[in-house]
C-alpha positions, 0 to 999 in steps of 0.5 A: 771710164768715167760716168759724166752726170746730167750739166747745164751749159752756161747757155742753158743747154742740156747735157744728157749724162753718159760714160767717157772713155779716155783718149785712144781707149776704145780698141783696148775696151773693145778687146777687154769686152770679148775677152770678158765675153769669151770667159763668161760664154766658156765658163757657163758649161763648166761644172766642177768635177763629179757634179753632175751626179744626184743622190739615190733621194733626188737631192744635189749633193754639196760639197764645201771646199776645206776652210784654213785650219790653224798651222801656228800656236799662239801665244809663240814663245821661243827658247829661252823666253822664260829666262831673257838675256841682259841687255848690255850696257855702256861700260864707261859714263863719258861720251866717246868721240870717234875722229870725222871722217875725211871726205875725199 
């Protein structure tokens, strides 16, 4: 839905600003609206298990959800990374030609 801003017609006339829907949208913004306003009505009673509960002083209790913790150990080395395997090389200095293959 694009927001269309406040225009002059080349006429002079004066186009107030407003939103667009797109061509046969507007069933699809009608459901997408009471779906948002279904979750909204039925999320406002929710609350997170045992938190109806005060403490003896009066206080609400808080509790945090548990943050990501490291699984990893950085930097990572794997067997052998202290003692590399030489690469190989080319075992002859001319270029080898291999024959074309034939399309068929």
């Amino acid at each position: 839905m694009p927001g269309v801003r406040e225009y002059f017609r080349a006429d002079g006339t004066r186009v107030r600003g407003h939103w667009r829907n797109a061509a046969g949208s507007s069933g699809q913004l009608l459901l997408a609206g009471i779906v948002v306003a279904f979750v909204v009505a039925h999320s406002a009673g929710m609350a997170p298990a045992g938190a109806g509960g005060k403490p003896a002083d009066g206080k609400a209790a808080v509790r945090r959800a548990p943050g990501p913790k490291p699984t990893s150990v950085y930097p990572i080395r794997w067997p052998g990374w202290d003692k590399p395997v030489p690469k190989p090389t080319a075992t002859v200095s001319y270029p080898i030609r291999f024959p074309a293959r034939v399309q068929r």
